[in-house]
PyMOL Python script that loads the backbone (N, CA, C, O; Angstrom):
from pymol import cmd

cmd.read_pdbstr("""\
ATOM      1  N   UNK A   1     -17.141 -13.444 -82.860  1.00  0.00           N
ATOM      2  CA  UNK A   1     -18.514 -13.021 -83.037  1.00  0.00           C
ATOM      3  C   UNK A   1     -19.170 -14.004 -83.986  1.00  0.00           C
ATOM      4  O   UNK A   1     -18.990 -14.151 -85.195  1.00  0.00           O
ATOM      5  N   UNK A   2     -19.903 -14.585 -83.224  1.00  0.00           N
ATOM      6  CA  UNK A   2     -20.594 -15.518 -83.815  1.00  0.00           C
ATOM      7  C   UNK A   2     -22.263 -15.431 -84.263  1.00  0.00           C
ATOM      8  O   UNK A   2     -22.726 -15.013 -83.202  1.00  0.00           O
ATOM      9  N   UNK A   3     -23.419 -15.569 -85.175  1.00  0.00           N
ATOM     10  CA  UNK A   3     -24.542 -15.503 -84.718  1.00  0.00           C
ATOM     11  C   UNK A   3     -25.129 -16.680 -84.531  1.00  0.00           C
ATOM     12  O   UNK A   3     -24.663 -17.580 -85.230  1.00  0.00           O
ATOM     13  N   UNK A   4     -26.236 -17.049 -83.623  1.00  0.00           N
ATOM     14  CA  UNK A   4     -26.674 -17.955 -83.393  1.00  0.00           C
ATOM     15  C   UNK A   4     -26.747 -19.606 -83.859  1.00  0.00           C
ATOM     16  O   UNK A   4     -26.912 -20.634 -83.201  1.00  0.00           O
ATOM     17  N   UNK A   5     -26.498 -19.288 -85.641  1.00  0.00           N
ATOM     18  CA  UNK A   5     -26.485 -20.446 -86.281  1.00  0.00           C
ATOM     19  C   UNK A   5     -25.273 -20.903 -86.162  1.00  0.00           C
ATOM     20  O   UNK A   5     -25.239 -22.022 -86.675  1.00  0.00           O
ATOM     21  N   UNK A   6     -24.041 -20.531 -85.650  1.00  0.00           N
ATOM     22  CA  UNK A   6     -22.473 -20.968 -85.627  1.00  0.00           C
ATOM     23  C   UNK A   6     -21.792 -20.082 -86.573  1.00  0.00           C
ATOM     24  O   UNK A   6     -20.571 -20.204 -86.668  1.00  0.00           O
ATOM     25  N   UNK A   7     -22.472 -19.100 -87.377  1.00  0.00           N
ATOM     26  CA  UNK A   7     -21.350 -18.605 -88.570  1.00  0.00           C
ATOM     27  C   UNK A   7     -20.831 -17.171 -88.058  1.00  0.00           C
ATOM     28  O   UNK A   7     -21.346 -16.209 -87.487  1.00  0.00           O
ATOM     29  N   UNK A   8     -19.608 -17.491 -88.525  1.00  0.00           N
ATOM     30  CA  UNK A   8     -18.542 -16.672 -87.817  1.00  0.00           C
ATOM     31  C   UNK A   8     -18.662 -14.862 -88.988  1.00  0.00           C
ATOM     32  O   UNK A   8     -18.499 -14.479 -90.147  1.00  0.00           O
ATOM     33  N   UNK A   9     -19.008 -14.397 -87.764  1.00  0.00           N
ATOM     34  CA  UNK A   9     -18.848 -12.408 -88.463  1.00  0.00           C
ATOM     35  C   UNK A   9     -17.731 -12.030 -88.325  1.00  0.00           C
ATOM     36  O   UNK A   9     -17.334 -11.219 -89.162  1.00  0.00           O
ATOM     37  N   UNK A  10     -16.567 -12.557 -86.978  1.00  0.00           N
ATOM     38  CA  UNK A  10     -15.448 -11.897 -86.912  1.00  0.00           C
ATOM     39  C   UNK A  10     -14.723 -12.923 -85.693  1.00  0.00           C
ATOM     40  O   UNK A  10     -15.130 -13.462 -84.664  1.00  0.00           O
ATOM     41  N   UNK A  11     -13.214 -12.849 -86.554  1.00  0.00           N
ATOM     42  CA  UNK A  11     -12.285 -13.894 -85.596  1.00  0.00           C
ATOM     43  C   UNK A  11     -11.456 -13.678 -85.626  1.00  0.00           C
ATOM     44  O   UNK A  11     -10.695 -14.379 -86.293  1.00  0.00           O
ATOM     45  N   UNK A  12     -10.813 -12.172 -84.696  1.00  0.00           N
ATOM     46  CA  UNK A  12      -9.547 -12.006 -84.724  1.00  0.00           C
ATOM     47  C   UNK A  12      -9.159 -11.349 -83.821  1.00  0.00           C
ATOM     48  O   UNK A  12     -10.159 -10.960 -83.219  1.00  0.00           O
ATOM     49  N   UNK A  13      -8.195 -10.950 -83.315  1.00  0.00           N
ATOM     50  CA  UNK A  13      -7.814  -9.859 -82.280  1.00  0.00           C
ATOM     51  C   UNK A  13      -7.660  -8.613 -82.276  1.00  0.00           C
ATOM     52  O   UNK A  13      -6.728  -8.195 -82.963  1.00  0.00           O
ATOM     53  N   UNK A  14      -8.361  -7.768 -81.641  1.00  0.00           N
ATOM     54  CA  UNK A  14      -8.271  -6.205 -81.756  1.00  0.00           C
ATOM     55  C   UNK A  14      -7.158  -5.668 -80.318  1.00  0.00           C
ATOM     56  O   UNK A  14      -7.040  -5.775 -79.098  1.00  0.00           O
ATOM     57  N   UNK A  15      -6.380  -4.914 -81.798  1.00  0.00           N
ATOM     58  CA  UNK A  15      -5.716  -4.049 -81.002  1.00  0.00           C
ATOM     59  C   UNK A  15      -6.340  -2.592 -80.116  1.00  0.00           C
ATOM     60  O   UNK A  15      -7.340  -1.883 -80.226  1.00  0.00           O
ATOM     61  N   UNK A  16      -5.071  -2.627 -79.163  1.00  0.00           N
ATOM     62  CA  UNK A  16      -5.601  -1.742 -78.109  1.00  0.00           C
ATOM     63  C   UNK A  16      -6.031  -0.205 -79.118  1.00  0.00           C
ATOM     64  O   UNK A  16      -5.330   0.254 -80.020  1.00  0.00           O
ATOM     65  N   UNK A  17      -7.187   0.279 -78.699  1.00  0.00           N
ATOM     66  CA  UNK A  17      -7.939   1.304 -79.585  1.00  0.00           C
ATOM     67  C   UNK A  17      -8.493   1.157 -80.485  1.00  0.00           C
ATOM     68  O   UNK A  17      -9.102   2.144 -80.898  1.00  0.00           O
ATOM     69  N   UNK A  18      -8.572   0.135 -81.113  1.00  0.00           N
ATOM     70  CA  UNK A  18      -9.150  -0.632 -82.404  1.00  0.00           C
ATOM     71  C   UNK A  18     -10.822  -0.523 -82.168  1.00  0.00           C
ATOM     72  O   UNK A  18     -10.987  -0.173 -80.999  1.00  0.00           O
ATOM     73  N   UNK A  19     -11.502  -0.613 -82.525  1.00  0.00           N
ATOM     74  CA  UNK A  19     -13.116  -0.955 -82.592  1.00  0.00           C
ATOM     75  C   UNK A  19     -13.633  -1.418 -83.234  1.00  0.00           C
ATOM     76  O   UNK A  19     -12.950  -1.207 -84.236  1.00  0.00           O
ATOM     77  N   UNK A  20     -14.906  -2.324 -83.740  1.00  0.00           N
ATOM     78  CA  UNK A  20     -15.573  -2.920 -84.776  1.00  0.00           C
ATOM     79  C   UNK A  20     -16.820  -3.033 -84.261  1.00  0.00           C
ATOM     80  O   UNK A  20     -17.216  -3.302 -83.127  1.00  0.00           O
ATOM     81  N   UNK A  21     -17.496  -2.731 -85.497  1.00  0.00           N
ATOM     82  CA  UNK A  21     -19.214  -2.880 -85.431  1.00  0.00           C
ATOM     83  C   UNK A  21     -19.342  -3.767 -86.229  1.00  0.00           C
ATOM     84  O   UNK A  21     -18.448  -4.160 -86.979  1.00  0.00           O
ATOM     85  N   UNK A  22     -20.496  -4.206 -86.169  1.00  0.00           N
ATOM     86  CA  UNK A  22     -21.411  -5.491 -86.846  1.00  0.00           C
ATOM     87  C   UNK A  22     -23.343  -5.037 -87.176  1.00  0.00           C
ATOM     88  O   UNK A  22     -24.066  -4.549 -86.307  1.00  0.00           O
ATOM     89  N   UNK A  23     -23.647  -5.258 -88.141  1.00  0.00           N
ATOM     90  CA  UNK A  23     -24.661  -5.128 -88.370  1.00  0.00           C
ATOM     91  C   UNK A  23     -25.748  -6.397 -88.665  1.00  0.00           C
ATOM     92  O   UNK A  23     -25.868  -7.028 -89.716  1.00  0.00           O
ATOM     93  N   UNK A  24     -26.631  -6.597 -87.182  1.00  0.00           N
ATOM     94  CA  UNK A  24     -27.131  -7.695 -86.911  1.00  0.00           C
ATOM     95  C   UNK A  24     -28.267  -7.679 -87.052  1.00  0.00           C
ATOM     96  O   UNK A  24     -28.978  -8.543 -86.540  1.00  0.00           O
ATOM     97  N   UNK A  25     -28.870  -6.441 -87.971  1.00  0.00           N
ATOM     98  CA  UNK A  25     -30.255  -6.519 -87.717  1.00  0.00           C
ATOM     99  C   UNK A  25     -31.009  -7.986 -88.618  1.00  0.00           C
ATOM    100  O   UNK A  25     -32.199  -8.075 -88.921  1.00  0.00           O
ATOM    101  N   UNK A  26     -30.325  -8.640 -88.799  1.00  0.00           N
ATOM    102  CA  UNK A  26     -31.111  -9.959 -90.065  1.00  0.00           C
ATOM    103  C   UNK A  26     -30.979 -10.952 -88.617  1.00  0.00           C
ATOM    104  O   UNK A  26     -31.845 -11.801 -88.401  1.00  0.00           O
ATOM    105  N   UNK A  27     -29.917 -10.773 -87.748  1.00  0.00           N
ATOM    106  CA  UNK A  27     -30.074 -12.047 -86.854  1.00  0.00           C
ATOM    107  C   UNK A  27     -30.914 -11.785 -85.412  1.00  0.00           C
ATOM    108  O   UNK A  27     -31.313 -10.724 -84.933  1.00  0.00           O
ATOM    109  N   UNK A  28     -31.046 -13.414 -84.817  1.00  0.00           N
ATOM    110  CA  UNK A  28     -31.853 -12.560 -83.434  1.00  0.00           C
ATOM    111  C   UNK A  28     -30.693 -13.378 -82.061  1.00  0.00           C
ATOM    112  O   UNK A  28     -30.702 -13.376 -80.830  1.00  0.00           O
ATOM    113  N   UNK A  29     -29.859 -13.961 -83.070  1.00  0.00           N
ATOM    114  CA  UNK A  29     -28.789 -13.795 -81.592  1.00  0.00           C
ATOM    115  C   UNK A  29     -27.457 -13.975 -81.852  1.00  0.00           C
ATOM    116  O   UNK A  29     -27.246 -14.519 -82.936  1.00  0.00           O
ATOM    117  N   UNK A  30     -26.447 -13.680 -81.177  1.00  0.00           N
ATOM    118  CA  UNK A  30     -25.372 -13.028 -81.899  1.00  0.00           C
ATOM    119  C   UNK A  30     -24.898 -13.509 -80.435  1.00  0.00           C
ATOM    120  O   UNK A  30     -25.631 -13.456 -79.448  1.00  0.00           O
ATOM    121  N   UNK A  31     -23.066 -14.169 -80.427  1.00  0.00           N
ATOM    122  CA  UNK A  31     -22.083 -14.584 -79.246  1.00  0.00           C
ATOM    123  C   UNK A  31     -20.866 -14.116 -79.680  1.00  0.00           C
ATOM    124  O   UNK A  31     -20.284 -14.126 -80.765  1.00  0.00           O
ATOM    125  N   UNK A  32     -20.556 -13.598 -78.300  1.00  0.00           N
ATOM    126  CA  UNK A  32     -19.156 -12.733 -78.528  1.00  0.00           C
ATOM    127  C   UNK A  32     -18.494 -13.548 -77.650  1.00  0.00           C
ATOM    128  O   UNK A  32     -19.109 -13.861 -76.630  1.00  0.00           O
ATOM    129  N   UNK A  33     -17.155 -14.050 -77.839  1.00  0.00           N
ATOM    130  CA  UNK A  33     -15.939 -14.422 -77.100  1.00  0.00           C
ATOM    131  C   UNK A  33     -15.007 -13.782 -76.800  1.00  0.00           C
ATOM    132  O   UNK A  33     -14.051 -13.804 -77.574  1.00  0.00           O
ATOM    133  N   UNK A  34     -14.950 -13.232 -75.969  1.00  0.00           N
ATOM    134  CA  UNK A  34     -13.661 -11.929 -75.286  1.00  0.00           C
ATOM    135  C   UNK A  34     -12.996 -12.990 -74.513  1.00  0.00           C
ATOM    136  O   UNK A  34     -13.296 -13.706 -73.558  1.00  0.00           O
ATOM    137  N   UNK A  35     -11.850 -12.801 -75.384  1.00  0.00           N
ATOM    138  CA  UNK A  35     -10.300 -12.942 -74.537  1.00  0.00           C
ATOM    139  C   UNK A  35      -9.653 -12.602 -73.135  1.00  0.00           C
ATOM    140  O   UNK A  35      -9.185 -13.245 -72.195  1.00  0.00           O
ATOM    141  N   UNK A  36      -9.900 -11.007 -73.522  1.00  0.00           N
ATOM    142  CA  UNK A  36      -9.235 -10.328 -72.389  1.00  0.00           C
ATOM    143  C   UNK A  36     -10.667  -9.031 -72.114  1.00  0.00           C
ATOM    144  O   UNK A  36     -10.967  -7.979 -72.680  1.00  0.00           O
ATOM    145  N   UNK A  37     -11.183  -9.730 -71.082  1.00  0.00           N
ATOM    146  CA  UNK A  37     -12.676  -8.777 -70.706  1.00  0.00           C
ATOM    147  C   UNK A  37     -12.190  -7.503 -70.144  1.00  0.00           C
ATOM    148  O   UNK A  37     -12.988  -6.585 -70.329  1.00  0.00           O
ATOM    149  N   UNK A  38     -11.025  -7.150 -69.459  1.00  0.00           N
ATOM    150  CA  UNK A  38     -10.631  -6.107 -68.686  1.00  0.00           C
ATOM    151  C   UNK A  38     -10.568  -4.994 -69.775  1.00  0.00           C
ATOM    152  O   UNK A  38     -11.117  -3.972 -69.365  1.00  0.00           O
ATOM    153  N   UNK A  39     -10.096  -4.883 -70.969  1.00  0.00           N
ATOM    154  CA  UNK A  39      -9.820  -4.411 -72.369  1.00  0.00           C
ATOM    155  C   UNK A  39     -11.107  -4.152 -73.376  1.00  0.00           C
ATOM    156  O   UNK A  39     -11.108  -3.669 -74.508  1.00  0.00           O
ATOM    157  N   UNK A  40     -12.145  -4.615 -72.611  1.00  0.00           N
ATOM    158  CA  UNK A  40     -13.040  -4.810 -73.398  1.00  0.00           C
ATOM    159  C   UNK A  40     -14.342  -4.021 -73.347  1.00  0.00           C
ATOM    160  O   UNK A  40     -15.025  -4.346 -72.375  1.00  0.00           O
ATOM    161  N   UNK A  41     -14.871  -3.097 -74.102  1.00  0.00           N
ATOM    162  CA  UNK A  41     -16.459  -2.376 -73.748  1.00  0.00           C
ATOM    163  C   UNK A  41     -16.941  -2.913 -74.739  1.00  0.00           C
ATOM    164  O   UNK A  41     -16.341  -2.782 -75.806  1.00  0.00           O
ATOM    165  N   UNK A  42     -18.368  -3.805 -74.673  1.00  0.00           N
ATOM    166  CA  UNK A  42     -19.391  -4.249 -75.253  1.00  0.00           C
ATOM    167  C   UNK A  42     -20.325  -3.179 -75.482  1.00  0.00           C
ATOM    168  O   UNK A  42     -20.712  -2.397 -74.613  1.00  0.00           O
ATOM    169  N   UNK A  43     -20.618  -3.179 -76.511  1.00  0.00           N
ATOM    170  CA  UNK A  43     -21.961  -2.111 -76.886  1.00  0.00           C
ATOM    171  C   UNK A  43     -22.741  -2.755 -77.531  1.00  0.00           C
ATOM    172  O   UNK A  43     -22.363  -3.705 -78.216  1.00  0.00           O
ATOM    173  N   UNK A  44     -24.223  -2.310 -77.439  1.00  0.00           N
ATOM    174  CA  UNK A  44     -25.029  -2.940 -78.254  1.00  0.00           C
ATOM    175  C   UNK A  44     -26.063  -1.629 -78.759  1.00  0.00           C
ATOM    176  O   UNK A  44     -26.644  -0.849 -78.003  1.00  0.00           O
ATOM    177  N   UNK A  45     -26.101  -1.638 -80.150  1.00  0.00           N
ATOM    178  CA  UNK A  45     -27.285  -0.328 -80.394  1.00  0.00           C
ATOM    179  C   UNK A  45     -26.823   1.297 -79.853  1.00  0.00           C
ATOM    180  O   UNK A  45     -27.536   2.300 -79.851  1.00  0.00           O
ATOM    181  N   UNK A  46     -25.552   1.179 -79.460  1.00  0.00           N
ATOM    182  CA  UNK A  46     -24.567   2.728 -78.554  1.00  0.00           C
ATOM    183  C   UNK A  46     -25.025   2.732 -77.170  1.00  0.00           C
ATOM    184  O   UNK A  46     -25.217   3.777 -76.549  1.00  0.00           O
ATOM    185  N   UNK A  47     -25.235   1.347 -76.595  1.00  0.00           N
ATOM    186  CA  UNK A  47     -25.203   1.677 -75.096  1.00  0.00           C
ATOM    187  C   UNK A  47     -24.673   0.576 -74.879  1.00  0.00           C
ATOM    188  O   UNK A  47     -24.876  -0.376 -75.632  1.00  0.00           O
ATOM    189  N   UNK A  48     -23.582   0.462 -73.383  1.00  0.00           N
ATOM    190  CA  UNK A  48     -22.802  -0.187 -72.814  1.00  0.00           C
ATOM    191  C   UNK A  48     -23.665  -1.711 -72.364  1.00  0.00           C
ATOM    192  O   UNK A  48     -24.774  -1.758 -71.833  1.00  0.00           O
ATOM    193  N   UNK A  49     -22.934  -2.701 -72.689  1.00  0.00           N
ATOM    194  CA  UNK A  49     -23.552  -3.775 -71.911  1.00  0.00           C
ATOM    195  C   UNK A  49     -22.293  -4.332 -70.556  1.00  0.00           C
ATOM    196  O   UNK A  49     -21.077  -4.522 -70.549  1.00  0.00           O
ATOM    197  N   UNK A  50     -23.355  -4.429 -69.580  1.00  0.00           N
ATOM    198  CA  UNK A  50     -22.458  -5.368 -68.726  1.00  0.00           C
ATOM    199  C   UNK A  50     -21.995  -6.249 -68.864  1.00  0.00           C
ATOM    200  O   UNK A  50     -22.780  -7.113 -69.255  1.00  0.00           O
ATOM    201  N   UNK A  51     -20.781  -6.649 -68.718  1.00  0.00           N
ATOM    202  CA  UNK A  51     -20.777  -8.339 -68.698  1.00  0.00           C
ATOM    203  C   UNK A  51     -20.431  -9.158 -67.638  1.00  0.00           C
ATOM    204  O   UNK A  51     -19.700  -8.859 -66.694  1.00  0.00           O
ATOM    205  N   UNK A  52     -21.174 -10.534 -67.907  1.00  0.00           N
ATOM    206  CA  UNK A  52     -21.824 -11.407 -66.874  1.00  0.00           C
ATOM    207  C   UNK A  52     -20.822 -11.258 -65.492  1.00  0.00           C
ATOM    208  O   UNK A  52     -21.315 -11.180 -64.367  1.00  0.00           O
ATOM    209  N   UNK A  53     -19.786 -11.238 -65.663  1.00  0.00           N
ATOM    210  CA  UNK A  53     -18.581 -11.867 -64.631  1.00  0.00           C
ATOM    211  C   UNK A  53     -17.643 -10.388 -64.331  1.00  0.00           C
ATOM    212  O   UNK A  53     -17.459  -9.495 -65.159  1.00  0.00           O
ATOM    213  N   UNK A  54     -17.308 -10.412 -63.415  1.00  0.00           N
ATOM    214  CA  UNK A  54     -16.256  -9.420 -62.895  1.00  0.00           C
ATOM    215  C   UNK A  54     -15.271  -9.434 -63.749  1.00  0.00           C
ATOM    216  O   UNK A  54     -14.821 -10.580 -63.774  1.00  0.00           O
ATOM    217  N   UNK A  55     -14.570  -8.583 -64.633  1.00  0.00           N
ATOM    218  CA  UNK A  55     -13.425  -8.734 -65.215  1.00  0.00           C
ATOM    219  C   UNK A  55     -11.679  -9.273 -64.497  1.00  0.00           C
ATOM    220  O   UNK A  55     -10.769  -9.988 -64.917  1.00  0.00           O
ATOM    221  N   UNK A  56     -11.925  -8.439 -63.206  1.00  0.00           N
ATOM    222  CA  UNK A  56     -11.079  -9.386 -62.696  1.00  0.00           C
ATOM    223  C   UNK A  56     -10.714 -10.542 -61.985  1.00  0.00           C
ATOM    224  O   UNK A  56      -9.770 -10.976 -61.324  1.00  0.00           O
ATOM    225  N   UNK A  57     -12.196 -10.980 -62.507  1.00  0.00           N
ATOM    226  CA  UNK A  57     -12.299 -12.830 -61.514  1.00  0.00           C
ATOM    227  C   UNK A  57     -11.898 -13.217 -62.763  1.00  0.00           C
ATOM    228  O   UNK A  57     -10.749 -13.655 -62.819  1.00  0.00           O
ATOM    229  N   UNK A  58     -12.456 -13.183 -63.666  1.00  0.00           N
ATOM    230  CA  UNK A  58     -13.402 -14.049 -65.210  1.00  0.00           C
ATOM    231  C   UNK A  58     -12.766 -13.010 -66.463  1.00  0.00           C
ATOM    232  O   UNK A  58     -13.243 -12.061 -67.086  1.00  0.00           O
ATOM    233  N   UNK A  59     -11.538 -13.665 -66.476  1.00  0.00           N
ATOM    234  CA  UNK A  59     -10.995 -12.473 -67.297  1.00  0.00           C
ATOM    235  C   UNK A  59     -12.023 -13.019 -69.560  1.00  0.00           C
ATOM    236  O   UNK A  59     -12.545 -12.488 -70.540  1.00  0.00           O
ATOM    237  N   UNK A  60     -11.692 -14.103 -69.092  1.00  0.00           N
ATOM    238  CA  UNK A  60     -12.095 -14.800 -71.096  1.00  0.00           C
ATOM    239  C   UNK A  60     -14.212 -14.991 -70.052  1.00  0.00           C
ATOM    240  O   UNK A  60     -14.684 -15.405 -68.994  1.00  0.00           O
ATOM    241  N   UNK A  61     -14.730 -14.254 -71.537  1.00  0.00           N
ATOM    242  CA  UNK A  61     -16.539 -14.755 -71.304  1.00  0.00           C
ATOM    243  C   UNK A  61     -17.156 -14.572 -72.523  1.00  0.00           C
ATOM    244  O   UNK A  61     -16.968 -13.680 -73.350  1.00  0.00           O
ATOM    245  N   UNK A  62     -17.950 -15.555 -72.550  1.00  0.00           N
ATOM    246  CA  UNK A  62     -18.834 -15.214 -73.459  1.00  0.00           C
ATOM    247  C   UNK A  62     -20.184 -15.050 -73.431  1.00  0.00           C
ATOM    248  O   UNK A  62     -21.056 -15.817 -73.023  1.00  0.00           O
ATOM    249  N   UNK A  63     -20.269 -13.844 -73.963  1.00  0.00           N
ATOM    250  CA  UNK A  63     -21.654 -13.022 -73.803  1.00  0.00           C
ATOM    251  C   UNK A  63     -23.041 -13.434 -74.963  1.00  0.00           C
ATOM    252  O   UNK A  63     -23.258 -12.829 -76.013  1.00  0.00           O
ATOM    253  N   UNK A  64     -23.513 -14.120 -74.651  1.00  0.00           N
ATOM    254  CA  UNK A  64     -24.661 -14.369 -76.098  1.00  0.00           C
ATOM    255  C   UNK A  64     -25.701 -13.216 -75.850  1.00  0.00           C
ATOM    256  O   UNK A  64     -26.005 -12.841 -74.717  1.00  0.00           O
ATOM    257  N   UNK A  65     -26.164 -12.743 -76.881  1.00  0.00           N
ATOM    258  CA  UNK A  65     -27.268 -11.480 -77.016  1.00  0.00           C
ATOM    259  C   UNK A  65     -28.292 -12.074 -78.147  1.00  0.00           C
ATOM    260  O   UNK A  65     -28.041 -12.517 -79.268  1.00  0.00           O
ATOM    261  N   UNK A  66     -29.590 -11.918 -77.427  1.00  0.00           N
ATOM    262  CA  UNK A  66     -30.746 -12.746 -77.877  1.00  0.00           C
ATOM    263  C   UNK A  66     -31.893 -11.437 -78.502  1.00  0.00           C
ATOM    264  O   UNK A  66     -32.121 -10.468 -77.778  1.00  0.00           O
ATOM    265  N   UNK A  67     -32.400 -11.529 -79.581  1.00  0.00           N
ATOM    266  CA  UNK A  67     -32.976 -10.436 -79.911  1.00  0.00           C
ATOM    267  C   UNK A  67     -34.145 -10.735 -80.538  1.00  0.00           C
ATOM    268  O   UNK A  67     -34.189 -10.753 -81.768  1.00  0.00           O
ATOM    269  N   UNK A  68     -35.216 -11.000 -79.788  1.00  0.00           N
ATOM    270  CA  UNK A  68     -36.787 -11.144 -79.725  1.00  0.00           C
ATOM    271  C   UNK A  68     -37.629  -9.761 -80.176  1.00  0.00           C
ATOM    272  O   UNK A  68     -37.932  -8.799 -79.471  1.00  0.00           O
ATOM    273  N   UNK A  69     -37.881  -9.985 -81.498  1.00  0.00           N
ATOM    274  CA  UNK A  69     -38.594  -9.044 -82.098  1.00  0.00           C
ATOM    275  C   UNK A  69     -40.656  -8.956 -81.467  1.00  0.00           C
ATOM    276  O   UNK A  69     -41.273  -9.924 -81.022  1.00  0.00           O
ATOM    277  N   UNK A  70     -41.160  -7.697 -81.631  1.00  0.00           N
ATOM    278  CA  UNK A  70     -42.133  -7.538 -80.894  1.00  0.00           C
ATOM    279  C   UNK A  70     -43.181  -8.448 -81.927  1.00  0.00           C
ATOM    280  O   UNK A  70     -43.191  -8.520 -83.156  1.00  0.00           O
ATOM    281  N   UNK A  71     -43.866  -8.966 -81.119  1.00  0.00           N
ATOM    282  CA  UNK A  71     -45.049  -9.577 -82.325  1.00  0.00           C
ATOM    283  C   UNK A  71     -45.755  -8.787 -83.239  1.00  0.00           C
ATOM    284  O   UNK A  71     -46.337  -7.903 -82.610  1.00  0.00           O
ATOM    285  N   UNK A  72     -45.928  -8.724 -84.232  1.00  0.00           N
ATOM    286  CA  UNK A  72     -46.930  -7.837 -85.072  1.00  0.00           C
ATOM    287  C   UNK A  72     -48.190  -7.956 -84.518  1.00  0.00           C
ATOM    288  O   UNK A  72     -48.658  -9.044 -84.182  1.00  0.00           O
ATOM    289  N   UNK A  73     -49.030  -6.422 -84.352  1.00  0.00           N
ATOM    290  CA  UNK A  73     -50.171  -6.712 -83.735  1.00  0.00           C
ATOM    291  C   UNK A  73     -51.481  -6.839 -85.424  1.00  0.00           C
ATOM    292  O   UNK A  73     -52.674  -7.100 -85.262  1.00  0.00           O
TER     293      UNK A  73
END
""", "prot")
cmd.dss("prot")
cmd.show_as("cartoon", "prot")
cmd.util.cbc("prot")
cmd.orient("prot")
């Protein structure tokens, strides 16, 4: 878990049942590298994200999440 600028939030392997959150509200884009996608539920904000590739074509992906704040009116 990377955010946009290259600096690393988290670099390690989660065990099976394990979970981790991240609190990104300071960044506006944030890249995740999954290993093993089949093992894997992405959430963002408590709802599921898809990811890009079939887990069992495209097992390793990385997902970048881009977060465009509304303009101030």
């Amino acid at each position: 878990m990377k955010n946009g600028k290259g600096n690393a939030f988290f670099s390690s392997i989660l065990k099976k049942g394990e979970t981790k959150e991240f609190d990104l509200t300071k960044e506006t884009e944030a890249r995740v590298n999954i290993g093993y996608s089949p093992g894997v539920e992405l959430k963002v904000n408590g709802k599921a994200v898809d990811l890009p590739f079939d887990s069992s074509k495209q097992v390793r992906q990385v997902v970048t999440i881009q977060y465009q704040p509304a303009e101030a009116q």
